[in-house]
C-alpha positions in Angstrom: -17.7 68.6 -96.5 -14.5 69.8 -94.7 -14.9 70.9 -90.9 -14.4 74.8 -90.4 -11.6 75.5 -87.7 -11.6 78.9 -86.5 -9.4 79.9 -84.1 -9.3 82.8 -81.6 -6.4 85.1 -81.1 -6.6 87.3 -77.7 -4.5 90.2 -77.4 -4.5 91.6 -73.8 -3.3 95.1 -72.9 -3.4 97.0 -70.5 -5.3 99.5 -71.8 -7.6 97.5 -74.8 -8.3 94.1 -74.8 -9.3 92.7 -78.5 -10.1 89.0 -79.7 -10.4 88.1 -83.1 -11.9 85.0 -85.0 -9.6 83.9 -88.3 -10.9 82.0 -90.3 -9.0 79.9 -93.1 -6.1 82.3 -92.2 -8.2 85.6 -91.9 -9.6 87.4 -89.5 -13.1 87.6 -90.0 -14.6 88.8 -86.7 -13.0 91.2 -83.9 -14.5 92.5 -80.9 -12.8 94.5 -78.3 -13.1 96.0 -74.9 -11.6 98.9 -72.6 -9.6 96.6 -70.2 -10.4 97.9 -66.4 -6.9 98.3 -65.7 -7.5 99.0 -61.6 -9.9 96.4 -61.3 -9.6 93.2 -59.8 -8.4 89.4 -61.2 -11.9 88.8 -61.4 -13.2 92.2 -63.3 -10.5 92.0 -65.1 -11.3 88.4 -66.4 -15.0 89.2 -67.1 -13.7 91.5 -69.9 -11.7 88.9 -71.2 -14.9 86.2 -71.5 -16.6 89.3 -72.8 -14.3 89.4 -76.3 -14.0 85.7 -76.5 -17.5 84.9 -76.0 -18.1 87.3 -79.2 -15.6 85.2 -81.8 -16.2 81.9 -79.5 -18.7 78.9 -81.8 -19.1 75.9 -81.9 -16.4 75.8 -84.4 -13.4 77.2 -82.2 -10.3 74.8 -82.3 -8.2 76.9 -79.6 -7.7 79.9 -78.3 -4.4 82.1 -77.8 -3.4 84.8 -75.9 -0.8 87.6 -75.7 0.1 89.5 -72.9 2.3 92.0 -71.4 4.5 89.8 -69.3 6.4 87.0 -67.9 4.9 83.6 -68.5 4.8 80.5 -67.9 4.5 78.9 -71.1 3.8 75.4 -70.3 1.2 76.2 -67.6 0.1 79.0 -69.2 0.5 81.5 -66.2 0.4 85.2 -66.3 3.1 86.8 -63.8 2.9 90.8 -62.7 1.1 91.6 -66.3 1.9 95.8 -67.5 -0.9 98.4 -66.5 -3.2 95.4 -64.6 -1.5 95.8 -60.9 -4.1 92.7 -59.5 -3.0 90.5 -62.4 0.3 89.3 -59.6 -0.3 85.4 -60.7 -2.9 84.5 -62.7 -3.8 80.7 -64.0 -5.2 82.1 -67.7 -4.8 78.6 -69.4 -6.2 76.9 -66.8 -9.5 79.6 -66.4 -10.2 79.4 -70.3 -9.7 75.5 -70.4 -12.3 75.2 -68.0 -14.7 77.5 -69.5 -14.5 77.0 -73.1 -13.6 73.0 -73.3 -10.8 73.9 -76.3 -6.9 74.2 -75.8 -5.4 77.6 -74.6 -2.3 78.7 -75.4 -0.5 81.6 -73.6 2.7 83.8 -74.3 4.0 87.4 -74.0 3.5 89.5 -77.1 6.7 90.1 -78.4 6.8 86.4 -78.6 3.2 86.9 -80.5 4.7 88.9 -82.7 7.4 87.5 -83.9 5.3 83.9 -84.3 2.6 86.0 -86.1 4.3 87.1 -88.5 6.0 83.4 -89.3 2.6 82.2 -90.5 0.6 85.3 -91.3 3.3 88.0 -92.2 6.6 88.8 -93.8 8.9 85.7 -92.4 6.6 83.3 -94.0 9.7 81.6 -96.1 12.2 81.6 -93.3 13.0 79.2 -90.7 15.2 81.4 -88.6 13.6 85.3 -87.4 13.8 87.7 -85.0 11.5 90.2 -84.5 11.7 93.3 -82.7 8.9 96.0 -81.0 9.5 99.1 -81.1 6.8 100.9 -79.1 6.5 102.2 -75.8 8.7 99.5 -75.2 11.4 97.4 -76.4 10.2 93.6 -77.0 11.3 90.8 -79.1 10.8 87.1 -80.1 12.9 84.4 -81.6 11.8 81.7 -84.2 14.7 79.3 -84.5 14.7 76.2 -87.3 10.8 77.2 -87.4 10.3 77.1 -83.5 9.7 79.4 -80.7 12.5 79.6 -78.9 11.4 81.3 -75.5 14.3 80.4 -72.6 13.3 78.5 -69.6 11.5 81.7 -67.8 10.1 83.0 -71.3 12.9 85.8 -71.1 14.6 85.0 -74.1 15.7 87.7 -76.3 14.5 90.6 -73.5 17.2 92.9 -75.4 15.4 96.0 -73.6 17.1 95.0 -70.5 20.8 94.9 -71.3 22.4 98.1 -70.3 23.5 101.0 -72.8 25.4 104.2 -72.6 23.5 106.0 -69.3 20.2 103.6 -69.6 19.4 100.3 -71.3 18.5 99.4 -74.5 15.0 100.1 -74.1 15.3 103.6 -73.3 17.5 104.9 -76.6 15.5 102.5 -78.7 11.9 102.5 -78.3 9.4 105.4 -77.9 11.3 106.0 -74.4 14.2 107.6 -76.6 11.5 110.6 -78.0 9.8 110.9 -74.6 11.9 110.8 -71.9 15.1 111.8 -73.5 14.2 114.3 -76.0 10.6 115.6 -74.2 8.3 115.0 -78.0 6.2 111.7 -78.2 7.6 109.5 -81.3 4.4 110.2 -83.2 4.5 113.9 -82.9 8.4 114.0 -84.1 7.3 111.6 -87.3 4.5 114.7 -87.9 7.3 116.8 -88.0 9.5 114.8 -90.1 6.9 114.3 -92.6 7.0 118.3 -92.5 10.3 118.7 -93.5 11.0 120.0 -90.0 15.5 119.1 -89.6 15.4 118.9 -85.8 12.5 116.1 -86.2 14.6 114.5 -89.2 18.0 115.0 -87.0 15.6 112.9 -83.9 15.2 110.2 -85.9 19.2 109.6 -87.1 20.0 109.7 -83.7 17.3 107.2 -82.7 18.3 105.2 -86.4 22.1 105.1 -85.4 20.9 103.4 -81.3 18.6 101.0 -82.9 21.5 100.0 -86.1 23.8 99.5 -82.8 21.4 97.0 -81.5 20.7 95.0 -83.9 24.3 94.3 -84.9 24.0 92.8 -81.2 21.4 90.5 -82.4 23.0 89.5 -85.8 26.3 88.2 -83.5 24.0 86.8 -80.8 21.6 85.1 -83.1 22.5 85.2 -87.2 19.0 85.3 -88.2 17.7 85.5 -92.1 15.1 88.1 -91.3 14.3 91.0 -88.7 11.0 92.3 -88.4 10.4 95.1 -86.9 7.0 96.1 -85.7 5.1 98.7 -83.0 4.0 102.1 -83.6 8.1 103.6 -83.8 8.0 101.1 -86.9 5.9 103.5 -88.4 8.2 106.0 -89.3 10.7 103.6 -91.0 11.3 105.3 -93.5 12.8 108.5 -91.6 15.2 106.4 -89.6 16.1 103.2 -91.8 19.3 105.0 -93.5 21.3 106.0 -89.9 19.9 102.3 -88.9 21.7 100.9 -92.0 24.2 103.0 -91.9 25.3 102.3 -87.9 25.7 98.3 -88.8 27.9 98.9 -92.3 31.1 97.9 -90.0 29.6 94.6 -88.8 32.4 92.0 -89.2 30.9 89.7 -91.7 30.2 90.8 -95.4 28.6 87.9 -96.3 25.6 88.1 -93.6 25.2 91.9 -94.3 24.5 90.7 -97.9 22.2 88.3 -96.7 20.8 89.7 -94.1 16.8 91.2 -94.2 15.6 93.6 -92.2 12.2 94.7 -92.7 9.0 96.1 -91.4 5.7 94.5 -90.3 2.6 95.2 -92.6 0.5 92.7 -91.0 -2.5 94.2 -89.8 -3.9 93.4 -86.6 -0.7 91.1 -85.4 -0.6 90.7 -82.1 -4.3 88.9 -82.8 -2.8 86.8 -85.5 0.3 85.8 -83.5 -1.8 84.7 -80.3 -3.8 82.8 -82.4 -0.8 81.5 -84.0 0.5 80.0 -81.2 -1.6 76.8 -81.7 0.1 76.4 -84.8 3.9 76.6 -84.0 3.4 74.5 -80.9 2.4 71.8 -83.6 
């Protein structure tokens, strides 16, 4: 009789923190918590053993983990994590180890993302991937001949950061663009849109046409088979994805615009599925 493996995928924010047990490539258990953003290292941690102790059995092969922030892959530290001010410099792989006895593997979610979808999602048939958050940030993670690629400081492919017209990438293509620089939330402006409303459907060319100028940045940086995009902008696709098109039509090389895919995420629950995930690529 064959051993079950389950494996536990952690996704910590700063506002939720959710685990999830999969199964033979499922999820088949998820608990969650409210993550006590101002407490300390300590009450922050109890919240985390909280939602793995819920998925955790004598079955559980590893355990992954997503967060906000710079890490340090290979010792598995946690560096100035997003809405958690106490979490400065934080030894996650090294607390889990030593309380659950199974290996722990630790990287920022857009990295999550990207590997999540690789083994659970839409990339499944491609060795070569980029995929690309679009929420209240800008994040994204690379997947090169079937491996992570993640820079020496896990910093690889932080597109957010590189500057753009008045701002940076991050602010004209994320949820930034709809907040800060047009004063309506992203999700408000789709409500719109789906009402026929053509200021809300005017919002989202202009936000399509930023993001199409971006990723013809990452098709000369990186050449990949696939983008997947993901995050709660992603959403409203289909209200943006003909100025997006439309803004990379004079990329240079016809023969990659033929080829290229550029899609959106329909994997439930991702950011639980790439943490968990992260066992797997590192094989």
């Amino acid at each position: 009789m064959e051993t079950i493996k389950n494996m536990i995928g952690v996704d910590l924010g700063g506002s939720k923190i959710r685990a999830g047990k999969i199964t033979d490539g499922k999820i088949v258990k998820i608990t969650k918590a409210k993550t006590p953003g101002k407490g300390s290292v300590e009450e922050v941690m109890e919240q985390i053993f909280a939602v793995i102790d819920g998925c955790y059995d004598e079955f559980t092969t590893s355990i992954g983990v997503g967060a906000p922030s710079v890490v340090d892959v290979e010792k598995g530290i946690v560096y100035d994590v997003v809405n958690i001010p106490s979490w400065k410099v934080v030894p996650l792989k090294d607390i889990l180890e030593k309380r659950y006895k199974v290996p722990v593997y630790v990287n920022n979610d857009a990295n999550c993302f990207v590997v999540g979808e690789k083994y659970f999602g839409k990339a499944k048939p491609y060795k070569n991937i980029v995929g690309v958050t679009l929420g209240t940030g800008l994040g994204c993670g690379l997947i090169f001949n079937g491996k992570l690629y993640e820079g020496s400081n896990c910093g690889a492919g932080e597109f957010g950061n590189v500057p753009y017209l008045q701002h940076n990438v991050e602010y004209y293509c994320s949820g930034q663009f709809f907040t800060d620089e047009k004063k309506i939330s992203a999700l408000d402006n789709f409500h719109l849109a789906q009402k026929g409303d053509p200021k809300a459907r005017q919002l989202f060319d202009e936000y399509g046409f930023h993001l199409g100028v971006v990723l013809k940045s990452i098709l000369y940086s990186y050449d990949p088979e696939i983008i997947i995009l993901g995050g709660s902008v992603a959403n409203s696709f289909e209200y943006f994805k003909d100025a997006m098109f439309h803004a990379i039509q004079d990329f240079a090389y016809s023969s990659v615009l033929a080829n290229i895919k550029i899609d959106v995420s329909d994997l439930e629950n991702s950011a639980i599925y790439g943490a968990a995930a992260l066992q797997m690529i590192k094989e």
